[in-house]
VMD Tcl script that draws the C-alpha trace (Angstrom):
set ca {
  {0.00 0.00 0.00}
  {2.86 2.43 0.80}
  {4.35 2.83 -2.75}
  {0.29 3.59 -3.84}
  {-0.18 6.16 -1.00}
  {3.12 7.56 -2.29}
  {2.02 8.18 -5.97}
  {-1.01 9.62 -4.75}
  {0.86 11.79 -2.61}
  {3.20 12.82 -5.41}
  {0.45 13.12 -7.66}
  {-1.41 15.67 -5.89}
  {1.82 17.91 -5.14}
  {2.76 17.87 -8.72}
  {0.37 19.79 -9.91}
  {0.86 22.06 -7.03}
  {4.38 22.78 -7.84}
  {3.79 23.16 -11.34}
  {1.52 25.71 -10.60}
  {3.76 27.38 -8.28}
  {6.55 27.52 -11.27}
  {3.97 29.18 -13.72}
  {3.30 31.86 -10.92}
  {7.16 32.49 -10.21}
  {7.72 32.63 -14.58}
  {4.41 35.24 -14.52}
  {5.64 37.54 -11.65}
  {9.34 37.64 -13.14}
  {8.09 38.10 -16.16}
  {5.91 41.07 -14.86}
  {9.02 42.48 -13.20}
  {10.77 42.79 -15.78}
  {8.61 44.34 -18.08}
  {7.91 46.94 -15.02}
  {12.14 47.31 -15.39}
  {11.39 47.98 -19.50}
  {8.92 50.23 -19.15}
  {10.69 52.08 -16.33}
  {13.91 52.73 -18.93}
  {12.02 52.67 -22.28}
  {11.19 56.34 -22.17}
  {13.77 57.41 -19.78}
  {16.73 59.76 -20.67}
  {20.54 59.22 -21.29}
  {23.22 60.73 -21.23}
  {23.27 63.55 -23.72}
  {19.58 63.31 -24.30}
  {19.43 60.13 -26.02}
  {16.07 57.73 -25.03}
  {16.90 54.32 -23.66}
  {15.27 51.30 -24.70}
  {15.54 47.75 -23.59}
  {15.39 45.11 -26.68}
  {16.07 41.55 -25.54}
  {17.46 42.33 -22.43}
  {19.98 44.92 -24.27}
  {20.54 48.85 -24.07}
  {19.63 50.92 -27.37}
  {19.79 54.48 -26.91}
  {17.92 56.50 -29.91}
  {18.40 60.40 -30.39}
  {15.35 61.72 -32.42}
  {16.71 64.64 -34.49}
  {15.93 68.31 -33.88}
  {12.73 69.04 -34.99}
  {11.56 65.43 -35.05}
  {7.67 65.54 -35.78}
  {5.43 62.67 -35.53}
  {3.22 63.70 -38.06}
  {6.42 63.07 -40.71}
  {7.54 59.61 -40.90}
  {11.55 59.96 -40.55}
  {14.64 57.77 -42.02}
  {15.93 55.50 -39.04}
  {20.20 54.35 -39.16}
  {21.02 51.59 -36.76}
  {24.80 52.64 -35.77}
  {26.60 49.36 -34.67}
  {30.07 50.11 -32.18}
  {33.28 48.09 -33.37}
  {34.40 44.91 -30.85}
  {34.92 45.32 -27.37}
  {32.68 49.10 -27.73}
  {29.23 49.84 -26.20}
  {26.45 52.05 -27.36}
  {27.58 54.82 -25.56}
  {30.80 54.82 -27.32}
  {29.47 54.86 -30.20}
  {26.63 57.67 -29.75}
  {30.09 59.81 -28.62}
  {29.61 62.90 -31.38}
  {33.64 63.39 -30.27}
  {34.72 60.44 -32.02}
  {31.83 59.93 -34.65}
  {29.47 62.83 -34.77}
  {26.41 61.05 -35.92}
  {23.96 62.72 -33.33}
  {25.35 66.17 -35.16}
  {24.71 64.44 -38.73}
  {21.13 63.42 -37.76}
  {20.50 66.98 -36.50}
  {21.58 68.13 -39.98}
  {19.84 65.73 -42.52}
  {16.73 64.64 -40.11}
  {17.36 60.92 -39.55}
  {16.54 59.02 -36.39}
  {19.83 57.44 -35.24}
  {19.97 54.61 -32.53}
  {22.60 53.00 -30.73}
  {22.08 49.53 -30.39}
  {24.44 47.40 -27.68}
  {26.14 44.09 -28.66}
  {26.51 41.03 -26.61}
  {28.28 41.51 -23.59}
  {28.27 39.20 -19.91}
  {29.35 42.51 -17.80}
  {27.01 45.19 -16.22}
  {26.47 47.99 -18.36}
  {27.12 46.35 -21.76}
  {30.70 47.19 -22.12}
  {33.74 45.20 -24.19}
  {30.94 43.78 -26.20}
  {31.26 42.14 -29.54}
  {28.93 40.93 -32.65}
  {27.77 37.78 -34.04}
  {28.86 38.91 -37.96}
  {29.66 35.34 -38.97}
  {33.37 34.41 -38.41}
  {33.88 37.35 -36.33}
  {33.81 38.27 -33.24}
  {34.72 37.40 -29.85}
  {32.00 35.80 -27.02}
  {28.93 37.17 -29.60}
  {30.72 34.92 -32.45}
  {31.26 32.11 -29.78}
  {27.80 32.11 -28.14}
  {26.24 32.28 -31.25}
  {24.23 35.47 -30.53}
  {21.62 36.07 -33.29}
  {22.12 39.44 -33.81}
  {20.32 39.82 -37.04}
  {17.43 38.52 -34.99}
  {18.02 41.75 -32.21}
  {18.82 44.19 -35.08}
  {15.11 43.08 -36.41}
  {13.36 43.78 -32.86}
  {15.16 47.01 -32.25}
  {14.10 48.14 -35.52}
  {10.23 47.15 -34.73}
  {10.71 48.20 -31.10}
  {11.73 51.79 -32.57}
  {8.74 51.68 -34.80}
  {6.09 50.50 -32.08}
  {7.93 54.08 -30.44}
  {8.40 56.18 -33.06}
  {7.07 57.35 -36.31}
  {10.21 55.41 -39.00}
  {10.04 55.59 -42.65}
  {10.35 51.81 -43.34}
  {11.31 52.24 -46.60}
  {14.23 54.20 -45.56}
  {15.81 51.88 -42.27}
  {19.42 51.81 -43.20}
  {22.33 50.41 -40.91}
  {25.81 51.44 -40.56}
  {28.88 50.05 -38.23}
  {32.54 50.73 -37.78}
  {35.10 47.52 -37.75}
  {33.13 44.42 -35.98}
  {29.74 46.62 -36.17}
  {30.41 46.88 -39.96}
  {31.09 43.52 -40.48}
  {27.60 42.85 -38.95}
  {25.98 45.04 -41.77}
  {28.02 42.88 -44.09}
  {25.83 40.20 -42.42}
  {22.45 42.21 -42.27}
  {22.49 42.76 -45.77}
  {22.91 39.38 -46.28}
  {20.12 37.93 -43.70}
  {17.88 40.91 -43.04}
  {17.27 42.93 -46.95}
  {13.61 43.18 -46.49}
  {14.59 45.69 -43.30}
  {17.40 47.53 -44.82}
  {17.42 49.15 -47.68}
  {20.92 50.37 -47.77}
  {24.09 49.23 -45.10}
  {27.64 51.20 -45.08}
  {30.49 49.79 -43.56}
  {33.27 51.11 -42.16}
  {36.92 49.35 -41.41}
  {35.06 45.77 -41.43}
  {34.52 43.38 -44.11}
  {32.16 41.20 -44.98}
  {32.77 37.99 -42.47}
  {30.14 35.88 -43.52}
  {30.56 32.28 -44.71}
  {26.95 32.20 -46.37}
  {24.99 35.14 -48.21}
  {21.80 34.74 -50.00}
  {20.16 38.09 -49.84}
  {16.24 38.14 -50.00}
  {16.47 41.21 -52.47}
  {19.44 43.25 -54.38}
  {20.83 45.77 -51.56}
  {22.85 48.73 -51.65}
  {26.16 48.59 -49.50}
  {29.26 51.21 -48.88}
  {32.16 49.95 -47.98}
  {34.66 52.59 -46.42}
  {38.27 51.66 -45.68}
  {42.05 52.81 -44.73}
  {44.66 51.66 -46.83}
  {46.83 51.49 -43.75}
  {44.34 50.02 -41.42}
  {46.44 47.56 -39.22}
  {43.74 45.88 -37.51}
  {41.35 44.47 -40.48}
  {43.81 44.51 -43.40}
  {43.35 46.16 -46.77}
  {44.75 43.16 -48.74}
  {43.46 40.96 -46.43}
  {43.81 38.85 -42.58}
  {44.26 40.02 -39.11}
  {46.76 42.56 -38.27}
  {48.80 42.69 -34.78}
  {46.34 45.22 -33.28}
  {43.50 43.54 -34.49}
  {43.19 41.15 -31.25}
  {44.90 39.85 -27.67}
  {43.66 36.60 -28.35}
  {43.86 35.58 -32.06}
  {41.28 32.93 -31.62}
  {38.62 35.50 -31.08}
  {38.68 37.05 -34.47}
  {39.61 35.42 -38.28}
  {41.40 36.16 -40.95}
  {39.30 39.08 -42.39}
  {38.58 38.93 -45.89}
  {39.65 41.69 -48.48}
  {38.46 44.81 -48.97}
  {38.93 43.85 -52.88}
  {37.37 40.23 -52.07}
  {34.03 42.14 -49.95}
  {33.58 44.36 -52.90}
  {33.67 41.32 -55.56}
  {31.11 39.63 -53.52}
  {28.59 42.23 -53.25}
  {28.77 43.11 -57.42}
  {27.97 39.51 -57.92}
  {25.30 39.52 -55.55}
  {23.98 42.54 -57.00}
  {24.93 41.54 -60.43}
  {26.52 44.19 -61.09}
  {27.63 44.55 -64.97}
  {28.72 47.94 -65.38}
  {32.27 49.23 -64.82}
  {33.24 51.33 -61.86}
  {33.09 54.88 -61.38}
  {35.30 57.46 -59.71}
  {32.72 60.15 -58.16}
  {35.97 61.03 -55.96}
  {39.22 61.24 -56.35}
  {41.22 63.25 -53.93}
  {45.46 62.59 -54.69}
  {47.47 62.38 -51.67}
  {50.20 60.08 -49.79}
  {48.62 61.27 -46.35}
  {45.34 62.67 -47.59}
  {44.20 61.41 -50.23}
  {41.19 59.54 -50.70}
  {38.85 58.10 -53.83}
  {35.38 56.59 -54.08}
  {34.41 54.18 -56.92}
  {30.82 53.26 -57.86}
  {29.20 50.27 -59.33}
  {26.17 50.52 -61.12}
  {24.31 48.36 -63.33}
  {22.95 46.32 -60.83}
  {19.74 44.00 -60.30}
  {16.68 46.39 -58.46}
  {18.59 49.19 -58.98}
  {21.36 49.25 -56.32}
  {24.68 49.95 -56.16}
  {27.54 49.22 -54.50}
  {30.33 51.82 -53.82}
  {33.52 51.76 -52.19}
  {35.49 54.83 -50.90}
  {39.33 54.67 -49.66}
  {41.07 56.37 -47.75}
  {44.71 56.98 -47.79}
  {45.60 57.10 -44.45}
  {43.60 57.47 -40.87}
  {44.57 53.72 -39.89}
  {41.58 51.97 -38.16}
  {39.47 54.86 -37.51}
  {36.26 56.75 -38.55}
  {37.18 59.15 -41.35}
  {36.53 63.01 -40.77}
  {36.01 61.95 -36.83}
  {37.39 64.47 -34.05}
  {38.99 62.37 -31.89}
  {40.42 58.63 -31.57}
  {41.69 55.97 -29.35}
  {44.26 56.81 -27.86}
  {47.88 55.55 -29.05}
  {46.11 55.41 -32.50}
  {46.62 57.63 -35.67}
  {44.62 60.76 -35.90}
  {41.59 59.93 -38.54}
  {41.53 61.01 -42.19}
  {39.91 64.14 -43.06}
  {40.26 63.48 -46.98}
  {36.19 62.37 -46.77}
  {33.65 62.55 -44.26}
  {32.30 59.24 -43.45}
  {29.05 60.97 -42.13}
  {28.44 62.46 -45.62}
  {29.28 59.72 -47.94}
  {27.14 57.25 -45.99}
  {24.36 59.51 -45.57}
  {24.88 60.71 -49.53}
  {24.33 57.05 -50.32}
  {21.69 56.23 -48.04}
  {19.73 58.99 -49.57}
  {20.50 57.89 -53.40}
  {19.64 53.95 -52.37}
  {15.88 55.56 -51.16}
  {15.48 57.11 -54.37}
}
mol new
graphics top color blue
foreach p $ca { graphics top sphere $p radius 0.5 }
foreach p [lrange $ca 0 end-1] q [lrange $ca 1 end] { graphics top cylinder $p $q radius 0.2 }
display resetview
């Protein structure tokens, strides 16, 4: 009779401590959407809004004279490996708060995957590249997605004009969005990061800027890691080409036309050029713009890491990308 009394026993607690687990899942669950609304709306530093997306920081700065009534462009600006949002949203070392003043775009800040408080020294899943978000397999296509509709469900976004932009390991991951996520973005510029993705079947033709250094010593012109690109080698790849990225993305778009030089600035130490392919399927293009010198750094930016070389002023990486945002929305 004992092992009988005992299943009835069990029996009747199981139920009870199922339904005990369901109420512990409901209240967390409660408490932290109490913790999302609390920051959703609240300010940052500088002005910017906070917003929670899967657990993550994205701070968004609405431009001056944002009005609801006018649907407005929205860029996603992704922070290099081992940044933060903050970083990024710095005007000091890339000014893009200033530039969405100036042209009217919504800018937002998104934070990559990180394991310490506050976000910092965190890193994106681009493909072979980079660090614990490579590792962990963080699907940050999937985030990049539900900050965009989170934004949206906020504020009033253009979606035929949601771009995404991203210097070094944040570029590389609009390598990858443009890849995985064309029915979002319309148009992605990179910036010291090539593409790092091992498969690319884009849903539609897409418009992508690449923007590089010559003398970049951390993601190689010509190719692999360079000695400041990482402390531990086996958190980052051999980066592909800037040549090799720019092949892939004309055969994507099938691109048949030639080239063309819509800048071309002569200089050992500040000289720059920008070369546009046309020709391509939907009407894209894809356009890459070099930079002499400026190392691994955000051309026409203020200020830089320090110990690292001062950052070319032969081009404005805030115009071009904007310029070609604006022609890809056309």
């Amino acid at each position: 009779m004992r092992p009988i009394v005992i299943a009835i026993c069990f029996g009747l607690l199981l139920p009870a401590a199922q339904a005990q687990e369901t109420l512990r899942e409901r209240l967390k669950a409660r408490a932290e959407q109490r913790r999302a609304d609390k920051t959703s709306d609240a300010p940052a530093k500088g002005g910017l809004q906070e917003l929670q997306v899967q657990g993550r920081k994205v701070l968004v700065h609405l431009p001056t004279g944002y009005d609801a009534a006018k649907p407005a462009p929205l860029v996603l600006a992704l922070h290099g490996g081992g940044g933060h949002a903050e970083y990024m949203a710095d005007d000091e070392k890339y000014g893009l708060q200033k530039k969405a003043d100036a042209a009217g775009f919504v800018v937002a800040f998104p934070n990559g995957y990180s394991k310490l408080p506050g976000g910092r020294f965190a890193t994106w899943n681009a493909g072979g590249c980079c660090g614990d978000a490579r590792d962990k397999g963080s699907d940050d296509v999937g985030f990049a997605r539900a900050t965009v509709k989170a934004i949206q469900a906020r504020y009033s976004i253009d979606a035929r004009r949601v771009f995404a932009t991203g210097m070094s390991n944040g570029g590389m991951l609009s390598h990858r969005l443009a890849c995985e996520a064309a029915d979002v973005f319309r148009a992605v510029a990179a910036v010291a990061g090539t593409d790092a993705t091992t498969n690319c079947t884009p849903s539609q033709p897409v418009s992508v800027l690449h923007i590089h250094a010559r003398d970049d010593t951390h993601v190689l012109f010509d190719g692999g890691a360079g000695a400041d690109a990482f402390r531990d080698k086996s958190k980052v790849m051999e980066f592909v080409s800037v040549p090799e990225t720019i092949s892939r993305w004309t055969q994507r778009n099938q691109c048949t036309a030639s080239p063309q030089r819509t800048l071309d600035k002569p200089g050992a130490k500040d000289g720059a050029y920008c070369e546009t392919y046309s020709g391509c399927a939907g009407g894209v293009s894809v356009q890459l713009c070099v930079t002499e010198a400026g190392g691994h750094s955000w051309p026409g930016a203020g200020s830089v890491r320090r110990g690292k070389p001062a950052a070319s002023q032969a081009l404005d990486a805030n115009d071009v990308i904007w310029r070609f945002f604006e022609q890809a929305a056309r």
